[in-house]
C-alpha angles and dihedrals in degrees: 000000000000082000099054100047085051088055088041091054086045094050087052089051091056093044097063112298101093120222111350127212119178097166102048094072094058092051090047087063096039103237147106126246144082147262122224122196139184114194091199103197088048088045074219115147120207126203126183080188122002093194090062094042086069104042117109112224124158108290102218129196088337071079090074090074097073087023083065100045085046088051089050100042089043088060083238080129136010101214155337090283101061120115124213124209118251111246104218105249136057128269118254096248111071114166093186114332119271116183098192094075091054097093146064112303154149124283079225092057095037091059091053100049086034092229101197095199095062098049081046091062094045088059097061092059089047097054127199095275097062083034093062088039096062102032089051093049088044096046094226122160134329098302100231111141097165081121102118097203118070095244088073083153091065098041144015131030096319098113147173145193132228081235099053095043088058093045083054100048092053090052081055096051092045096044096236101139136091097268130104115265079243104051077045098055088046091059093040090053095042093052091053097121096158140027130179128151094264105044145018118214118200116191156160124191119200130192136194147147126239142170086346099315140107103227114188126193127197108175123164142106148250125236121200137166094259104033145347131233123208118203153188133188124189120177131167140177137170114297077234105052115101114242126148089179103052079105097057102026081080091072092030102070093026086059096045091051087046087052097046084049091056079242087124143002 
């Protein structure tokens, strides 16, 4: 299978991209993962590692993309608008302290700074067993929810694959899932992270810490006149490895591949 992904990359290069180099922008930012890309007018798939791609690891707050849509089909929040109240205390999953989340805000605004205790709070109105419903019918992830603390999606059994997290995200683009056109639209509007005349990127990062390892998402997609690429991105590297730039390498390397691709400038 490994074979046939390599000769796939290599048939692209000769039909327009230029040389093409999906691994150099992972060891450029000194880490291990994978991208995994749908060019949805080509129906062509793209791997940097096809193994990875299907490997279910905690999704974390790229979990707040079908979190949102269950909040707003569940009647725990009516839009996008509404403020919650802050509780009071942080969250359990603190990847570095930021004081400037810990306060009322906007579901809006607490989707773009991805502030965990909110959508922590929201969980506990939506309960497991609305939880399991939607994810079932939305096959998302592996359905496990053992996981004893409300953020399942940064810690325990509960899983995903790059793969899946791109299948899911089409369903999302083309409005084939079990949410109103409106809850839809909401999430749609509140993932905009970047907007030129020529493309429209939709996004979420996550970011845990498992078994003794940062592990960092970025999954999206980008939106053109003639065509649209999903996308998920999935690094790692040793809770004790020095990197300043694991954050941003997310983007980084997503961004490098896209371009590669002629997704984005």
């Amino acid at each position: 299978m490994r074979l046939t992904i390599i000769i796939f990359i290599l048939l692209y290069s000769s039909s327009g991209y230029g040389q093409v180099d999906l691994i150099k922008p992972f060891k450029g930012c000194n880490v291990s993962g994978s991208i995994t890309i749908y060019n949805y007018k080509n129906q062509n798939w793209i791997f940097t590692d096809t193994l990875d791609a299907k490997k279910e690891t905690q999704p974390a707050s790229t979990f707040k993309v079908i979190n949102l849509l269950i909040a707003l089909e569940t009647g725990v929040i009516k839009d996008e608008n509404e403020i919650v109240k802050w509780v009071g205390t942080t969250d359990t999953v603190c990847f570095g302290y930021r004081p400037e989340i810990y306060r009322d805000m906007t579901m809006k605004k607490a989707f773009e700074v991805s502030a965990g205790w909110v959508f922590i709070e929201l969980a506990k109105k939506v309960g497991r067993e609305k939880y399991l419903h939607y994810l079932t019918v939305c096959e998302y992830g592996n359905l496990n929810l053992s996981e004893k603390g409300y953020d399942f999606w940064n810690f325990g059994a509960f899983g995903i694959s790059p793969l899946n997290q791109v299948h899911f995200l089409i369903k999302v683009y083309e409005n084939n899932l079990p949410f109103s056109k409106r809850n839809l639209r909401i999430l749609k509007e509140v993932m905009v992270t970047e907007k030129t005349k020529k493309y429209l990127l939709r996004s979420k990062t996550g970011w845990t810490r498992v078994d003794g390892y940062d592990m960092g998402w970025w999954i999206g997609y980008v939106e053109r006149n003639d065509n649209v690429y999903f996308f998920a991105t999935r690094i790692r590297k040793k809770r004790i490895a020095v990197n300043p730039s694991f954050a941003q390498c997310r983007k980084t390397i997503t961004k490098a591949v896209l371009r590669q691709l002629n997704a984005i400038e």
